[in-house]
C-alpha positions in Angstrom: -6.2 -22.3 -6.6 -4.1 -23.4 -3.7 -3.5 -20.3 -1.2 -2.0 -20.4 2.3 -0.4 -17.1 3.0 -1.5 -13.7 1.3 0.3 -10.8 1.5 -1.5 -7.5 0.7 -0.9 -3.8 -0.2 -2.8 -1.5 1.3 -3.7 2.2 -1.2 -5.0 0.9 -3.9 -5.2 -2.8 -3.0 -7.3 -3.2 0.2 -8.3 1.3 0.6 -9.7 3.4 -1.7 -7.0 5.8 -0.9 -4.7 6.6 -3.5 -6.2 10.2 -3.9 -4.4 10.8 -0.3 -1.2 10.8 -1.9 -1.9 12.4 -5.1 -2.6 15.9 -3.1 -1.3 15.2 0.3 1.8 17.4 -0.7 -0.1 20.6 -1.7 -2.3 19.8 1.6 1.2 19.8 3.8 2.9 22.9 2.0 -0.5 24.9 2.7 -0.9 24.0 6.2 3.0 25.2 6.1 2.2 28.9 4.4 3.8 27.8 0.9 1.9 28.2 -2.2 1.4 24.9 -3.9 4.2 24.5 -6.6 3.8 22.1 -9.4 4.9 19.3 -9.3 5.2 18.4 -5.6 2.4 16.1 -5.2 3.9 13.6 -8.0 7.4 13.9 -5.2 4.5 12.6 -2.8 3.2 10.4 -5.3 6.2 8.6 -6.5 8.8 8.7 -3.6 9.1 7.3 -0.9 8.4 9.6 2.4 11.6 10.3 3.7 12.8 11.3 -0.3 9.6 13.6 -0.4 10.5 15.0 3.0 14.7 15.7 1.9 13.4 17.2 -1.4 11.2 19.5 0.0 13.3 20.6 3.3 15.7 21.4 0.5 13.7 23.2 -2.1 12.1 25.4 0.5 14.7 25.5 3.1 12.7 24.8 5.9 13.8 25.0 9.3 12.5 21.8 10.3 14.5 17.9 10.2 13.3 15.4 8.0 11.7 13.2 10.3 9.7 16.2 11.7 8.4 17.0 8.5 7.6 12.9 8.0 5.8 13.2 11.0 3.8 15.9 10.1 2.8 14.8 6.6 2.2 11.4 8.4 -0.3 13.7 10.9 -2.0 15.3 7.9 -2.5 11.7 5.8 -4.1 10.2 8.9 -6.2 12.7 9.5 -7.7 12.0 5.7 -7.6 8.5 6.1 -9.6 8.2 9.2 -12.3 10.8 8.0 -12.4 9.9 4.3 -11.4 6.0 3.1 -13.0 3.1 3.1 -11.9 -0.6 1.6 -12.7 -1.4 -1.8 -15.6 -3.3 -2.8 -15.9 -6.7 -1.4 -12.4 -6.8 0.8 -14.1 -7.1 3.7 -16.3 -10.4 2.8 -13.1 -11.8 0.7 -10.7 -11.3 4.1 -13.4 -12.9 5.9 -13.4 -15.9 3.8 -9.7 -16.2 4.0 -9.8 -16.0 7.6 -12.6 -18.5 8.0 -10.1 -20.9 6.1 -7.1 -19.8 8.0 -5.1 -18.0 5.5 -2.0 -16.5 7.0 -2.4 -12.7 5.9 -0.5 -9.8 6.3 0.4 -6.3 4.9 3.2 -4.6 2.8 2.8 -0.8 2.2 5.2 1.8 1.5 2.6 4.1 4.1 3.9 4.5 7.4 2.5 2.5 10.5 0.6 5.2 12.3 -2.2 6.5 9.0 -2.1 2.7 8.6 -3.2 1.5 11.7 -5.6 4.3 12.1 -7.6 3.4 9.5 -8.1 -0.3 9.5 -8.9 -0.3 13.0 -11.6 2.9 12.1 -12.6 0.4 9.1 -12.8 -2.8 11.5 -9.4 -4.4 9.4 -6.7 -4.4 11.7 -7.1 -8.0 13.6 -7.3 -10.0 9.4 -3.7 -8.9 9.2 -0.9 -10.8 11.6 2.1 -8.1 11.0 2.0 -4.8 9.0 5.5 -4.3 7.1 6.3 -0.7 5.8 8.9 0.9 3.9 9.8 3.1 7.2 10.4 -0.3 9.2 12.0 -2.8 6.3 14.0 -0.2 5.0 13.4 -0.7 1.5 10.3 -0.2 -1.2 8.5 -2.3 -3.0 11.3 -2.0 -5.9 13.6 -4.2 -4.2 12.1 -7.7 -2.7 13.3 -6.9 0.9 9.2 -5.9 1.9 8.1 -9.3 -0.1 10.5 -11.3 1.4 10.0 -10.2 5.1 6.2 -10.7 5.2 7.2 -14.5 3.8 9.6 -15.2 6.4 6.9 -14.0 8.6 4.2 -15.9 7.1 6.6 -19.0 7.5 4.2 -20.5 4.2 5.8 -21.9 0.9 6.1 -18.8 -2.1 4.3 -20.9 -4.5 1.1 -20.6 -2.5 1.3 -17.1 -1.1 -0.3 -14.6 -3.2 0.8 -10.9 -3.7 -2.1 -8.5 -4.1 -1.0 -5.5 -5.4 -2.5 -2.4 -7.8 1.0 -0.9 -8.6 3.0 -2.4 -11.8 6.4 -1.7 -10.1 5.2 -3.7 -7.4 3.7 -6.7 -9.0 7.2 -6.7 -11.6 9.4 -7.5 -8.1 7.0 -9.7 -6.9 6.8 -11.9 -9.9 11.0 -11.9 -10.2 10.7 -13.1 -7.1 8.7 -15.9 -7.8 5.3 -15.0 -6.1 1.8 -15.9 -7.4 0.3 -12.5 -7.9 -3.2 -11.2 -7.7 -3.5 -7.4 -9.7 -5.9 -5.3 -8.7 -7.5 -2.5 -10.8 -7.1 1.2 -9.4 -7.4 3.9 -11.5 -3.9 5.6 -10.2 -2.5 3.2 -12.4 -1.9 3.8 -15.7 -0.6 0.9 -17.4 -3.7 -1.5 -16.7 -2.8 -3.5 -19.7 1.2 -4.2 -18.7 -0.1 -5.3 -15.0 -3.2 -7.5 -16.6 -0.4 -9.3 -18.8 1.7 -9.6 -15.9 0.0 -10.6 -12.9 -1.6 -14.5 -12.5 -5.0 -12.7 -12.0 -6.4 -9.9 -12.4 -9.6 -7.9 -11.1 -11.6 -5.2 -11.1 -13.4 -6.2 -7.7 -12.8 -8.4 -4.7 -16.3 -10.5 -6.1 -14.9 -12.3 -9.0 -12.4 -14.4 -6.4 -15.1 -16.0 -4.8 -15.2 -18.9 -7.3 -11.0 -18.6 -7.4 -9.7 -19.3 -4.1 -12.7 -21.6 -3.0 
């Protein structure tokens, strides 16, 4: 299949990491004093940071601003990250084969630069990528098609030949409004495997079964 830009995700897609975000908001609130309440690590989970960090400034009246309490949620991911992810199987050898063909690449993550950059440069990632676009610096999630449409611009290849790899069904649906060739990527945070299988142009359980795809 023809390929000459690839835009990637990064928990989920490229990390291991999802679990970060499943608990990272009972890891803050503790390291705060406050007793874990249900439900705040699906706020972490299913927001973006800044909406996390209003909701629970407000619920808990915390003396702090938002973007302090960004940062220091931000402080206690990267800590994780760097100690605890690694990429999924076969990233590294498939990012090496679409270097050695010189694949534009790049990253779109709703994470926020700093855990990011820590951990691909801990994992030996960081130069595969040309830009890293976040939610923090476009301004928008990966709902809207701002992210997507960025990294293209960036890329400066055509949209029928830059594939979107993503784990997230939300994700891969704007991407494929938008027009993208999409590669879905199984991760078990997902629960509607069967809705992003239909939906995405491939789909796979590990990096390995693309060595025969994008030749």
């Amino acid at each position: 299949m023809d390929i000459t830009g690839a835009i990637f995700d990064l928990d989920g897609t490229l990390l291991d990491s999802m679990f970060i975000w499943e608990t990272v908001g009972e890891k803050y609130l503790a390291s705060i004093g406050i007793e874990h309440p249900e439900g705040m690590n699906k706020v972490f989970r299913f927001t973006s940071l800044r909406n996390a960090a209003e909701t629970v400034k407000e619920r808990f009246c915390l003396n702090m601003t938002v973007p302090e309490i960004m940062e220091n949620v931000n402080s206690c991911a990267k800590e994780i990250y760097v100690r605890d992810v690694k990429p999924k199987d076969g990233v590294i050898e498939f990012l090496e084969k679409l270097k050695s063909r010189n694949i534009k690449m790049c990253i779109a993550t709703a994470t926020d630069l700093s855990p990011v950059t820590a951990v691909l440069r801990k994992n030996n990632m960081l130069s595969y990528f040309g830009e890293i676009f976040t939610e923090a610096k476009v301004g928008y999630g990966k709902r809207e098609p701002y992210m997507f449409r960025e990294a293209l611009k960036f890329l400066g290849t055509e949209k029928e030949s830059t594939w979107i790899f993503e784990d997230a069904l939300y994700s891969v649906t704007t991407a494929k409004k938008e027009g993208f060739p999409v590669v879905g990527i199984y991760d078990k945070s997902e629960k509607h495997q069967e809705d992003l299988k239909k939906l995405s142009d491939l789909y796979i359980k590990d990096y390995s079964e693309l060595n025969n795809i994008f030749g």
